[in-house]
Each structure stands twice: as C-alpha cells, then as structure tokens.
Backbone as a ProteinNet text record, in pm:
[ID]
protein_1_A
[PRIMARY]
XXXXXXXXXXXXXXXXXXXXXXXXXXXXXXXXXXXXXXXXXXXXXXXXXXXXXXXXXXXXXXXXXXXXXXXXXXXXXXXXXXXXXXXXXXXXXXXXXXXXXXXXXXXXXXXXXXXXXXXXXXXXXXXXXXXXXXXXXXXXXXXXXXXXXXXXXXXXXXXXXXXXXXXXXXXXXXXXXXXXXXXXXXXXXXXXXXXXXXXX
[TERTIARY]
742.8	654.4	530	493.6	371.1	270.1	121.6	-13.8	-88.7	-171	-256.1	-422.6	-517.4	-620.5	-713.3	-830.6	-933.3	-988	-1033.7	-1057.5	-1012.3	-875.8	-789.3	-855.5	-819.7	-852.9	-829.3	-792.9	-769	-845.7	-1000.2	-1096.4	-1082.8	-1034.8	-1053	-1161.9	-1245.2	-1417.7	-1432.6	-1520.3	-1571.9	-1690.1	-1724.9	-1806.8	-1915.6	-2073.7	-2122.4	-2135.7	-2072.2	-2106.6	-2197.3	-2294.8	-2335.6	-2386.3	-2443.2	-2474	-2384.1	-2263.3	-2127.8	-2124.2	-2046	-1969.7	-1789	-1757.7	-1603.1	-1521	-1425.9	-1344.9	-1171.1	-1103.3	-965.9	-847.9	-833.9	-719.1	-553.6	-451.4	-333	-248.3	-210.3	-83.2	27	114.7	217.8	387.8	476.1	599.1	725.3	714	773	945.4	1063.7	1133.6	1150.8	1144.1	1104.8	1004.7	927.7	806.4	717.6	549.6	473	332.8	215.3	109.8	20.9	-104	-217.1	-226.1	-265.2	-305.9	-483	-526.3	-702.3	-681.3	-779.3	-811.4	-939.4	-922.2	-973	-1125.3	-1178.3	-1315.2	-1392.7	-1308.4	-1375.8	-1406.6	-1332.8	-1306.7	-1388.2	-1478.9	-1605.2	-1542.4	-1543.4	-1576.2	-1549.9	-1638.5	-1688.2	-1520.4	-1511.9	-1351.8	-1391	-1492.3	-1534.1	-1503.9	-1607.3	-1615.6	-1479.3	-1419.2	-1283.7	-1193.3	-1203.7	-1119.7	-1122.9	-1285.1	-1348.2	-1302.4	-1287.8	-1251.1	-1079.7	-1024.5	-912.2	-826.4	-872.9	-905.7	-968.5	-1041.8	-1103.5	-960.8	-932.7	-885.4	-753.4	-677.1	-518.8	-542.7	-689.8	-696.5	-649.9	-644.6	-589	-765.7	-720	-898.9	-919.7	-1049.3	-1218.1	-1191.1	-1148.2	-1152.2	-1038.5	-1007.6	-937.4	-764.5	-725.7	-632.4	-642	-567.7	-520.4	-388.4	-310.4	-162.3	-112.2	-7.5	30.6	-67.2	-179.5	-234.2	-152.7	-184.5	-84	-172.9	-245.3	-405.6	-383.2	-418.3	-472.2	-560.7	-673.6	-839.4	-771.5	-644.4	-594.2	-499.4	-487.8	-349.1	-202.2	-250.3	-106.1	27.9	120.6	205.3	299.7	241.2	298.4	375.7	486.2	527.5	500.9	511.6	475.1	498.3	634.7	638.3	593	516.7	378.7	242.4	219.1	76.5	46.1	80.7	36.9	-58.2	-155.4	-236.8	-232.8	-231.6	-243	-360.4	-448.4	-573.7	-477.8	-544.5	-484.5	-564.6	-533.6	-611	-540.2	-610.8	-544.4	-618.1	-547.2	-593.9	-561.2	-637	-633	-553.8	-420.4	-369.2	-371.4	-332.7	-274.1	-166.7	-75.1	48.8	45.7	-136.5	-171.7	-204.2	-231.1	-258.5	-170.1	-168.6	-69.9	-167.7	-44.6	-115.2	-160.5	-201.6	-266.3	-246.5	-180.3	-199	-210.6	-238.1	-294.1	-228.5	-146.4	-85.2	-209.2	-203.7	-273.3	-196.8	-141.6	-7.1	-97.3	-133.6	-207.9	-69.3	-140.3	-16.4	-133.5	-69.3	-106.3	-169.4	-176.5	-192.4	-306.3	-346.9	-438.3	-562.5	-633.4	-723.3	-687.9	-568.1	-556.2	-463.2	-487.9	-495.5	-420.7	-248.7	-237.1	-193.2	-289.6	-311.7	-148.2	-94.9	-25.1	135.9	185.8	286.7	287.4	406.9	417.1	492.5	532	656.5	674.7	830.4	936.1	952.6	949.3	930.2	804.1	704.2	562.2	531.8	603.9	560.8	641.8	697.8	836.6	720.3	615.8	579.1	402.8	411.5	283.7	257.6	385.4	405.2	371.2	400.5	410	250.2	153.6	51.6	-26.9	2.2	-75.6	-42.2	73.2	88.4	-35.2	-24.1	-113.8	-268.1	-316.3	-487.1	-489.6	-369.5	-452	-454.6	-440.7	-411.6	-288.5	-177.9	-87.5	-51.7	-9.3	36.9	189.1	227.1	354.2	353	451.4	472.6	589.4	641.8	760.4	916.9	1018.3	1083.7	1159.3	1235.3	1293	1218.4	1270.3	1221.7	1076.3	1025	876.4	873.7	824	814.2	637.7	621.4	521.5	537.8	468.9	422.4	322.8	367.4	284.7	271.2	155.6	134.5	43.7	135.4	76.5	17.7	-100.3	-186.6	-173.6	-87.6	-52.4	77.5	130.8	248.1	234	163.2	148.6	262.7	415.8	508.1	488.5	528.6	501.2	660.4	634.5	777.1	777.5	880.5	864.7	918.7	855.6	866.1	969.3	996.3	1056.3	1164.3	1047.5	1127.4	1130.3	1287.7	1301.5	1259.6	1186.1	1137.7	1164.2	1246.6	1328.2	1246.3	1304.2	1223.2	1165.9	1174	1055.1	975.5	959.7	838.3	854.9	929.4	973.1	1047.9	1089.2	1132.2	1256	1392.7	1527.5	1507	1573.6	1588.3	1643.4	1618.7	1725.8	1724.1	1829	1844.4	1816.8	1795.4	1833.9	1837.6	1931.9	1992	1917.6	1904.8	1755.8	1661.6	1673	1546.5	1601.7	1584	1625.3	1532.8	1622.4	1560.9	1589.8	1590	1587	1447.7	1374.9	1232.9	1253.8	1129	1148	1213.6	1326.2	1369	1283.5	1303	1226.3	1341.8	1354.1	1458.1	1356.7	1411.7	1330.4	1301.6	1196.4	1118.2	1193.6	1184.4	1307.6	1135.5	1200.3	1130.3	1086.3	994.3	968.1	970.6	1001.2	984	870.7	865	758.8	673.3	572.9	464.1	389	277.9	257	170.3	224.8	170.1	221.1	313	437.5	482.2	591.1	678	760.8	879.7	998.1	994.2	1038.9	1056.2	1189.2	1281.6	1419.9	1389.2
164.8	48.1	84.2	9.7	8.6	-47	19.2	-10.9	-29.8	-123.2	-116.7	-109.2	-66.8	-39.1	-72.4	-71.8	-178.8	-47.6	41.6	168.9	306.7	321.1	432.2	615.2	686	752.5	890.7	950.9	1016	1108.9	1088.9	1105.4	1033.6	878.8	814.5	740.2	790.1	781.5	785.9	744.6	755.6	894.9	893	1019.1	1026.2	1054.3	1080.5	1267.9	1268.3	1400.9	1432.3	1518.4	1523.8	1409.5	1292.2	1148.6	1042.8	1084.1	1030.2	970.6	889.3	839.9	823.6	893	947.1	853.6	817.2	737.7	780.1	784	822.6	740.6	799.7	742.3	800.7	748.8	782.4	773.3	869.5	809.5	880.9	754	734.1	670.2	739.8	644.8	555.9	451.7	324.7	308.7	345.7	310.3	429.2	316.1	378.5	298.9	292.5	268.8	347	429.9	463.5	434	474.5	391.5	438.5	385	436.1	318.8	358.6	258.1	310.8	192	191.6	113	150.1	89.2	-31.7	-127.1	-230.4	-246	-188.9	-189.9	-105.5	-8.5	62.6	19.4	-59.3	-110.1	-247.1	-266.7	-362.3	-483.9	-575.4	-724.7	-807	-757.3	-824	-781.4	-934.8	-870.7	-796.1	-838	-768.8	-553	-544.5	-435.5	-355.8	-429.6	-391.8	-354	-430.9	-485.6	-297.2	-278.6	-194.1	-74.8	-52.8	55.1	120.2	-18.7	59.3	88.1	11.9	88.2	264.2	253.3	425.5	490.3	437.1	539.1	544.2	460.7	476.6	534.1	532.3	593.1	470.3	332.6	227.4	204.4	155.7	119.4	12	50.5	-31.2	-172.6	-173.3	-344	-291.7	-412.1	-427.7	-350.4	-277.4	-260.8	-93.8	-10.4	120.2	199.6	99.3	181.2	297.5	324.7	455	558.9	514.2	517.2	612.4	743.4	845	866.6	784.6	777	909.1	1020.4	1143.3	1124.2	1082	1057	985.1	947.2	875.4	927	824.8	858.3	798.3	703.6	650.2	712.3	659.9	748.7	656.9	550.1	515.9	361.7	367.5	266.6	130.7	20.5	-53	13.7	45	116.8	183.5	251	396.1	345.9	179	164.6	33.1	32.5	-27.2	40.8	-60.5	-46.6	-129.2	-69.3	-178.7	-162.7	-279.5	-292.6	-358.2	-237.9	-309.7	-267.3	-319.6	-309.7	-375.5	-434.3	-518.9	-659.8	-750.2	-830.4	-921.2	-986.6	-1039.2	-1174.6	-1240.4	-1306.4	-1407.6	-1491	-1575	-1486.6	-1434.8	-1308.5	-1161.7	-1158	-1009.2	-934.6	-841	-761	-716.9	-742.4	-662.9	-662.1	-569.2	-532.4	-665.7	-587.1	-728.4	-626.9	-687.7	-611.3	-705.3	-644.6	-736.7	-588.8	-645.3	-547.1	-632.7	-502.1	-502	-432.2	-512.3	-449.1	-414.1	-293.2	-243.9	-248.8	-234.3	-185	-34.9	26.6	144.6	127.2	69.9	25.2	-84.4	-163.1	-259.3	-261.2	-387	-383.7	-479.4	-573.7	-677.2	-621.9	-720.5	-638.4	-791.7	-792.7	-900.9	-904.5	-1017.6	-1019.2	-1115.5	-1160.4	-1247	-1217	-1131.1	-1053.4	-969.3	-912.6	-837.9	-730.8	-604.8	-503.7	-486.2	-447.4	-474.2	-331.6	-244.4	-138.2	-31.7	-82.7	-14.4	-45.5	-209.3	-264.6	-198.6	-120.8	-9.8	100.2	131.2	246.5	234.2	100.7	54	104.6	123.7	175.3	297.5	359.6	546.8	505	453.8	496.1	415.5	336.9	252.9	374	469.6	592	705.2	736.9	833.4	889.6	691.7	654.2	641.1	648.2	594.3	430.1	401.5	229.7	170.9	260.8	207.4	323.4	297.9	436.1	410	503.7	497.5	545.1	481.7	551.7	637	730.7	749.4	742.3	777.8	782.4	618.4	579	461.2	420.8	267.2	183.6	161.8	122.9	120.8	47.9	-107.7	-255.8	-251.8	-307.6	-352.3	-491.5	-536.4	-709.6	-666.5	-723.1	-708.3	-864.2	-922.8	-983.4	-970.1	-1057.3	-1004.4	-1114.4	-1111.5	-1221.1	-1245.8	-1171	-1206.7	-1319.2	-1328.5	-1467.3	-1529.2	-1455.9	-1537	-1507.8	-1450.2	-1396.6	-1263.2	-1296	-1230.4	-1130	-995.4	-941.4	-840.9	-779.9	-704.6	-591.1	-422.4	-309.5	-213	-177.1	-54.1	78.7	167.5	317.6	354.3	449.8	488.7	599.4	664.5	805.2	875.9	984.8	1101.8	1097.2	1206.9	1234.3	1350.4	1440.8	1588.3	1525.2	1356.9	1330.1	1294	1335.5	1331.5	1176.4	1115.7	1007	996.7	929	922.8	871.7	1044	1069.4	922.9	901.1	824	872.8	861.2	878.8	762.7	757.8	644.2	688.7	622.5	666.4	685.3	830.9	852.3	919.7	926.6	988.6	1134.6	1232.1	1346.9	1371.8	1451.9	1445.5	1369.3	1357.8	1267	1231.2	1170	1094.7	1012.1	963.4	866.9	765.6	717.6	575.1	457.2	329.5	217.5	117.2	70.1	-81.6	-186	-256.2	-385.9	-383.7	-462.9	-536.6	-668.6	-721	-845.5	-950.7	-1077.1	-1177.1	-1282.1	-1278.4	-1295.5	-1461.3	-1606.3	-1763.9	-1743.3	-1875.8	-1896.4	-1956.3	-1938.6	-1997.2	-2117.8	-2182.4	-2322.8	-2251.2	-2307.9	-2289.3	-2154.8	-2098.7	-1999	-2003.6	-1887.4	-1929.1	-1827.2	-1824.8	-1704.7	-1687.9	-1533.1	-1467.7	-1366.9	-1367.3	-1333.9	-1151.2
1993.9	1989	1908.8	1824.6	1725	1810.7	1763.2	1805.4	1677.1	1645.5	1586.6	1603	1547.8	1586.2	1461.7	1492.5	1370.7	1285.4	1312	1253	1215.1	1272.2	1229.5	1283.7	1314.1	1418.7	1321.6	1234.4	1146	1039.3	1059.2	942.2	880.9	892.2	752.4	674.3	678.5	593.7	451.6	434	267.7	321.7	231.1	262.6	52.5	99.9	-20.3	-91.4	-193.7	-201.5	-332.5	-352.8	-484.4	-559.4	-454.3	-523.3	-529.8	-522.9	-584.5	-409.9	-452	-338.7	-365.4	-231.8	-201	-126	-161.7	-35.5	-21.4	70.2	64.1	10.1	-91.4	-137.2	-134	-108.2	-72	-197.2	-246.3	-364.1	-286.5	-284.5	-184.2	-286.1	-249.7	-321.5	-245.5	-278.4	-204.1	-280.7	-201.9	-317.8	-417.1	-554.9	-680.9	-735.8	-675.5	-742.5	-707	-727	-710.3	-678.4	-617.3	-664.9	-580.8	-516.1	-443.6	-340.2	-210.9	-102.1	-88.2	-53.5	-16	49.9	175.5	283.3	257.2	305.9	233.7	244	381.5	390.2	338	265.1	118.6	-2.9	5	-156.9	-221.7	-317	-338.6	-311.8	-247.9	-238.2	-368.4	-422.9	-569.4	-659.6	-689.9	-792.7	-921.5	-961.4	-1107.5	-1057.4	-964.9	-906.7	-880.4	-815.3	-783.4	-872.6	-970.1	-1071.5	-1184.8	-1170.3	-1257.2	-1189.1	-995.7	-939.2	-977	-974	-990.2	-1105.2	-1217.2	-1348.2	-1345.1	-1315.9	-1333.1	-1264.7	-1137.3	-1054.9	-1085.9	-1182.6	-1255.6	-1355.9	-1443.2	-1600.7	-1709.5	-1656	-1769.8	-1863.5	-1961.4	-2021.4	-1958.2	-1975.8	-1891.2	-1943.7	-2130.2	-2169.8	-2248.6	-2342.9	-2445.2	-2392.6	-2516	-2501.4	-2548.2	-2556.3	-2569.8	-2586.5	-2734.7	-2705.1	-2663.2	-2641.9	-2636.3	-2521.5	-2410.3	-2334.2	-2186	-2227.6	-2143.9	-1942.8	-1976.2	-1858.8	-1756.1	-1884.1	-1852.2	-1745.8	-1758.3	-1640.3	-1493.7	-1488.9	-1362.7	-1307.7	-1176.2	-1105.3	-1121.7	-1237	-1289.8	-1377.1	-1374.1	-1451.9	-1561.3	-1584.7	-1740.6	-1721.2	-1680.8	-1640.6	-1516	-1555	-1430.1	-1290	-1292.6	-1131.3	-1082.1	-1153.4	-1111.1	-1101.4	-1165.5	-1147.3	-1054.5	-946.9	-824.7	-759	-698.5	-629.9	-459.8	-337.2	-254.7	-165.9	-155.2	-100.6	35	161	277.5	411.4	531.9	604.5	740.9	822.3	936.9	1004.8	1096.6	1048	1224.8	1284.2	1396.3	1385.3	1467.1	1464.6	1599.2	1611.8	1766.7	1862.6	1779.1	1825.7	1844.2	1787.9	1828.1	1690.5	1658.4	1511.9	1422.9	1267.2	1209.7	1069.7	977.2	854	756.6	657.5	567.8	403.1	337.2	182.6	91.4	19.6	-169.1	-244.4	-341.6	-451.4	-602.9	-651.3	-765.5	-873.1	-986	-1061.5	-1227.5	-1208.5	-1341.9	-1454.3	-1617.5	-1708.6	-1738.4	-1817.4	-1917.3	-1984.1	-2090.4	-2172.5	-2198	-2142.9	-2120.6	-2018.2	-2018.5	-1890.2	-1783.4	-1803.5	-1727.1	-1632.2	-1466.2	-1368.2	-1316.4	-1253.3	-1214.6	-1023.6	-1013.3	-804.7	-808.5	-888.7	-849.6	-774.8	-760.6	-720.2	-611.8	-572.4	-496.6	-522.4	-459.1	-462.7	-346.6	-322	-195.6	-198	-310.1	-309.1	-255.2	-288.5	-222.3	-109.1	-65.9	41.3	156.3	93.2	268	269.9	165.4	186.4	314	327.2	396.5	546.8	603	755.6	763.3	661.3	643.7	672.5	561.4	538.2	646.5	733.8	894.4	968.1	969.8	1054.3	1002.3	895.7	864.9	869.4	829.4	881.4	978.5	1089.1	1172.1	1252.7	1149	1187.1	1267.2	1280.9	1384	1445.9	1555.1	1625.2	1710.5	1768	1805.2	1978.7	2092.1	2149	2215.6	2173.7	2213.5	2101.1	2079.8	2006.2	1969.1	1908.3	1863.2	1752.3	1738.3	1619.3	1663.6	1543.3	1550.4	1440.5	1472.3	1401.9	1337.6	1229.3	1203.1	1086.6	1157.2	1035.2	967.8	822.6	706.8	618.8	622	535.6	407.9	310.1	192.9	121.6	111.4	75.1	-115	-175.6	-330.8	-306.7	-212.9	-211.4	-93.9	2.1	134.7	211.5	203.8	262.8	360.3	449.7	588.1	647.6	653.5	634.7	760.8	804.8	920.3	836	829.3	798	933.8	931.1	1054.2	990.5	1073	1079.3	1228.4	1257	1331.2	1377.4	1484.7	1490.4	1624.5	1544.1	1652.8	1778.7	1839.3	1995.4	1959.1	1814.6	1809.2	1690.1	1729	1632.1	1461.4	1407.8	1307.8	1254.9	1164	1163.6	1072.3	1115.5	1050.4	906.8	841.6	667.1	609.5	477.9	400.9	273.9	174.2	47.4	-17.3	-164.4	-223.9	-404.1	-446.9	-582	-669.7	-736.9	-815.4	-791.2	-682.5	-611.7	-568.7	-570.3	-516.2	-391.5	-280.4	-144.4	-54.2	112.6	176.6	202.3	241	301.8	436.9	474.3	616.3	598.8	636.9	601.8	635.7	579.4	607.7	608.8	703.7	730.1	716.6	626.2	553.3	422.8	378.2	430.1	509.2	631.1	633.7	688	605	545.9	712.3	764	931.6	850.9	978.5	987.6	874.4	805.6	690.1	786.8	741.2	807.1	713.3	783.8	681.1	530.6	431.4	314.9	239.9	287.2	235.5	155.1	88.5	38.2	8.1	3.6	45.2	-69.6	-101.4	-229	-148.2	-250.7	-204	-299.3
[MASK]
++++++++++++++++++++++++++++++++++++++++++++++++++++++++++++++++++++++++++++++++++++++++++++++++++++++++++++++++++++++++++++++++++++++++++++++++++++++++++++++++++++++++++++++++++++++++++++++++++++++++

C-alpha cells in the first residue's frame, strides 16, 4: 500500500552554496526514454524562469537555434527521448493524495520547449522517483498503486510496482535495454474525469 506525504522525508532540499543556489535533481530512465524529474516547489513559478531553468540544465540554447548542438554544458543526450523534463509534486484530492506531473519536451537543437504532451515512457519512471524523495512510501511487500495526474493532457493514470518481502522490487526486461530494472505495470488510464481526454 502507497502513502503519500507533502514534503518527502529524504534530504530533499535545495540548499545555497558559494552564492549559488542548489536544488535536487534526478536523471532517471523511463522505458526508453530518458530525462530529469524536479520537484515542483523548487522550480520558478514564472514560465519565462522555468522555461530559462531547464534549458541551462539539458544544455539546449538560451534562444534561437544551434545545429548539430551535442549540449556538452547539460544533462541531455541528443535525441527527443533523452530530453524530457518532469516538473512534479503532489496534490490534495476528494479521494485522498496522489502525484501531479507536467512533462516538458526540450529538442537539442533549439530553444522551444513544448508543455503540450506527455510520455508513457517517463511517466512509469514517476513511482521510482515518489519512492526515492520521499513522497510516497510503502508498507510491507506486494503491489504498491500510485495515481498520477498529468496536467499536459489532463489524463489521470494508475502506475504500480511490485515489491519483494527483502525490500527490493520485481525485475523486468525490455527490448533494447540491457539489464533487468524495477518493473512498472501501467501506466493504465483511471475513469476520465470532467474536461479529460484519453490518449491511447
């Protein structure tokens, strides 16, 4: 059974060092896709701001365009599937608490930054990272459910991994990928709610 909690129990802080200001960022892989999770009450308000943060922090340019753009200075790796971003956090309901994400789909190459989408791929990797901050917790071995809504389509999905009894959570493969990892069953697509809309 999943718990969620409003602050995450983990060290998960920003912290100032040297003038600078620090915050935790996760590069995490969903699938086959790649990308970074931020916790949302880190991350500026202001879209301009935002917009400008996660530019720096993939290495795409500030404006214009930049062919052939290898974004040495970042955490991205070239192709769309490596430059996701998900701003996420949690979020008080009528049915009790669950996650909340916004995908942010950088290119390489450019400065434009599109909110309008989602990935089914990054979005399996959201549970790992509510386990890690902190933000959900577990008790005891079995499935362990979490709701995720994602405010780029408004589709509301249920995530679940299973986790052993020495703590650990049931391997999966998937083609391409070398290694097993934690499996994720889902994303499966929860009743639409008003003003929805299913994406298959």
């Amino acid at each position: 059974m999943e718990r969620l909690n409003s602050t995450g129990s983990s060290g998960f802080n920003p912290r100032i060092t040297a003038s600078t200001m620090e915050f935790p960022v996760h590069h995490m892989r969903g699938g086959t896709s790649t990308g970074l999770m931020l916790r949302d009450i880190f991350v500026p308000q202001n879209l301009n701001l935002r917009e400008e943060l996660l530019r720096h922090l993939m290495g795409v340019p500030l404006n214009r365009q930049r062919p052939g753009n290898r974004q040495i200075t970042g955490l991205g790796r070239g192709p769309a599937t490596s430059n996701k971003v998900f701003v996420a956090g949690i979020e008080e309901t009528p049915n009790g608490v669950r996650l909340v994400s916004t995908l942010a789909q950088l290119a390489s190459d450019h400065e434009g930054i599109d909110w309008s989408v989602n990935c089914g791929n990054m979005s399996a990797s959201l549970l790992l990272w509510a386990l890690d901050t902190g933000l959900a917790g577990h008790d005891g071995a079995g499935p362990l459910d979490l709701d995720i809504r994602n405010t780029n389509t408004g589709v509301i999905t249920t995530a679940r991994m299973v986790l052993k009894e020495n703590g650990g959570f049931v391997q999966t493969e998937i083609p391409g990928v070398d290694g097993a990892f934690p499996g994720v069953d889902g994303p499966h697509v929860c009743p639409l709610q008003p003003g929805t809309q299913r994406h298959e």
